[in-house]
C-alpha positions as CSV (number, residue, x, y, z in Angstrom):
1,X,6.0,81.5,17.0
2,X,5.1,78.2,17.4
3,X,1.6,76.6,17.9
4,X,2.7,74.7,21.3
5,X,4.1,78.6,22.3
6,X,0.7,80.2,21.3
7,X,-1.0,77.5,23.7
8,X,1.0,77.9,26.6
9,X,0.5,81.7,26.5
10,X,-3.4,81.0,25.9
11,X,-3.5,78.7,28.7
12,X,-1.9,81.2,31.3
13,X,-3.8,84.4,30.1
14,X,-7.1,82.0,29.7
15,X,-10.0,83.4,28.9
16,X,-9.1,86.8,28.2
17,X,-6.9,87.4,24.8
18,X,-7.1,84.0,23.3
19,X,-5.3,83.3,20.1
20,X,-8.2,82.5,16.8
21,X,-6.3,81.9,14.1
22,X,-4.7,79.2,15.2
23,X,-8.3,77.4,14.8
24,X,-9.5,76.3,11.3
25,X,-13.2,77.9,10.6
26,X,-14.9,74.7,11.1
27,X,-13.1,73.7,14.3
28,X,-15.1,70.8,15.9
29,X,-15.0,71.6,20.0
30,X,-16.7,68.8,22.0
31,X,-16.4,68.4,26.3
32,X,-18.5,67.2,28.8
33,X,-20.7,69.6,28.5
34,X,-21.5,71.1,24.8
35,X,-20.6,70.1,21.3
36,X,-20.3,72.3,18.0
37,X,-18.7,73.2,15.0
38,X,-17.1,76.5,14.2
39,X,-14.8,79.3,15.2
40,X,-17.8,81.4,15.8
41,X,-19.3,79.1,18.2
42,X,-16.1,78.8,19.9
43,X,-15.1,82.4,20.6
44,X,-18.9,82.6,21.5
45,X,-18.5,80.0,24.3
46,X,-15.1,81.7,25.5
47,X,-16.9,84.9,26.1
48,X,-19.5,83.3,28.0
49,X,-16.5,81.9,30.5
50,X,-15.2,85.4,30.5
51,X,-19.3,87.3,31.4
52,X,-19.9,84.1,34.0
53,X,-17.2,82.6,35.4
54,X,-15.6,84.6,38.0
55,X,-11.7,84.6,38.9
56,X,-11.6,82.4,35.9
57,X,-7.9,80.4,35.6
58,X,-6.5,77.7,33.7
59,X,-3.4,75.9,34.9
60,X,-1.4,74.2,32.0
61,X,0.4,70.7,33.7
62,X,1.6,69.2,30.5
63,X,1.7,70.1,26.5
64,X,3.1,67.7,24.1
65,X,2.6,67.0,20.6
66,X,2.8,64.3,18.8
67,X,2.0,64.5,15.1
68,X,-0.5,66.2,14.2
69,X,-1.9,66.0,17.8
70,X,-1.3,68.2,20.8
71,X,-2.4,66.8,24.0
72,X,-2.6,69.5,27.1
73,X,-2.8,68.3,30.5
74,X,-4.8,71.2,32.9
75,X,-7.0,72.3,36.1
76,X,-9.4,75.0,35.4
77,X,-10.4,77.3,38.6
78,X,-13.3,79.0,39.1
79,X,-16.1,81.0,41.1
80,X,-19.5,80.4,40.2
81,X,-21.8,83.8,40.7
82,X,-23.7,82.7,43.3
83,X,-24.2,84.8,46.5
84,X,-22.0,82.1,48.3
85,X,-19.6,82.3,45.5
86,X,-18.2,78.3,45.0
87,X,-14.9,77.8,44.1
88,X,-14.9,75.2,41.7
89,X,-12.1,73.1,39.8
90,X,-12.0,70.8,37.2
91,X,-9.0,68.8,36.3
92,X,-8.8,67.4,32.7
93,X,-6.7,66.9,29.7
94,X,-7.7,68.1,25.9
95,X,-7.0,66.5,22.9
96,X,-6.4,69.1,20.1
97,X,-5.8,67.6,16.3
98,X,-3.7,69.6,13.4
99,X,-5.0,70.0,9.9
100,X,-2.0,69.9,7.4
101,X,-1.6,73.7,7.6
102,X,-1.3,73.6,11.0
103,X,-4.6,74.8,12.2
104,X,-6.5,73.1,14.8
105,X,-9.6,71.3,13.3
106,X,-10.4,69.3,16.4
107,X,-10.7,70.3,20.3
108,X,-12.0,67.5,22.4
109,X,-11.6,68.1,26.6
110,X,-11.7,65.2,28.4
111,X,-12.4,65.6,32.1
112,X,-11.4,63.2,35.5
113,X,-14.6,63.9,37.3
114,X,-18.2,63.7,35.8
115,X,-20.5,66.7,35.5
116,X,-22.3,65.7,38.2
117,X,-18.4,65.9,40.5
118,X,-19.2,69.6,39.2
119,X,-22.2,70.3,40.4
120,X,-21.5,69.3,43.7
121,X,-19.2,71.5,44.1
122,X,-21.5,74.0,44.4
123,X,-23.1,72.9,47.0
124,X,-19.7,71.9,49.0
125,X,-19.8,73.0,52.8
126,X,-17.0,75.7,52.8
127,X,-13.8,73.8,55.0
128,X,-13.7,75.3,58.3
C-alpha cells in the first residue's frame, strides 16, 4: 500500500489505530504547540489526544506529494473535558518530509489560527 493510502486511512480513523512504521525512529514532529524527536514521543503525544480529547476527528481536505514531501490539508474537531464540554476546531495543513526509504523523518503542522484562536474557543458563548 502506498504511503499517501496509509495517510488517508490514518487521517479518517485519527487517533485511534495510527500507522508507526511509516515514521523513521528519529521522526522530528514540531506544531504550534510542542516540538520533539522520536517515534516514542510521538505515539506518546497521540495517546494523550486519544485519554483527553473527546469526540476526537480529523478531517483530511487535501493530500499531495510532491518529492519526497507530502503536504495534507485538514480540520481537527474536538471537545475539550470540561464540565461545559467546548467544541473546538482547528484548521491547518502539515508538512510531512520522506527519507530515501520512504519513511517520514519530518512532521511539521502548520495551523491558520494562533494558539491563542484556541484558547478562546473554550471560552466561546455556546450559539443560541
Amino acid at each position: 500500500m502506498d504511503i499517501l493510502q496509509i495517510l488517508k486511512d490514518d487521517y479518517q480513523r485519527f487517533p485511534d489505530q495510527q500507522t508507526y512504521h511509516i515514521y523513521a525512529e528519529d521522526v522530528y514532529f514540531k506544531d504550534p504547540m510542542t516540538e520533539f524527536r522520536g517515534i516514542q514521543r510521538y505515539q506518546k503525544m497521540i495517546r494523550f489526544i486519544q485519554t483527553f480529547f473527546l469526540n476526537c476527528k480529523m478531517d483530511l481536505h487535501q493530500i499531495q506529494q510532491n518529492g519526497n514531501i507530502i503536504r495534507t490539508d485538514w480540520t481537527l474537531h474536538w471537545n475539550t473535558p470540561l464540565p461545559w464540554k467546548p467544541p473546538i476546531s482547528i484548521s491547518g495543513w502539515s508538512e510531512l518530509t520522506l527519507n530515501p526509504e520512504g519513511k517520514i523523518i519530518s512532521h511539521i503542522d502548520y495551523w491558520h489560527c494562533s494558539r491563542l484562536d484556541v484558547l478562546k474557543q473554550h471560552f466561546a458563548m455556546p450559539k443560541a
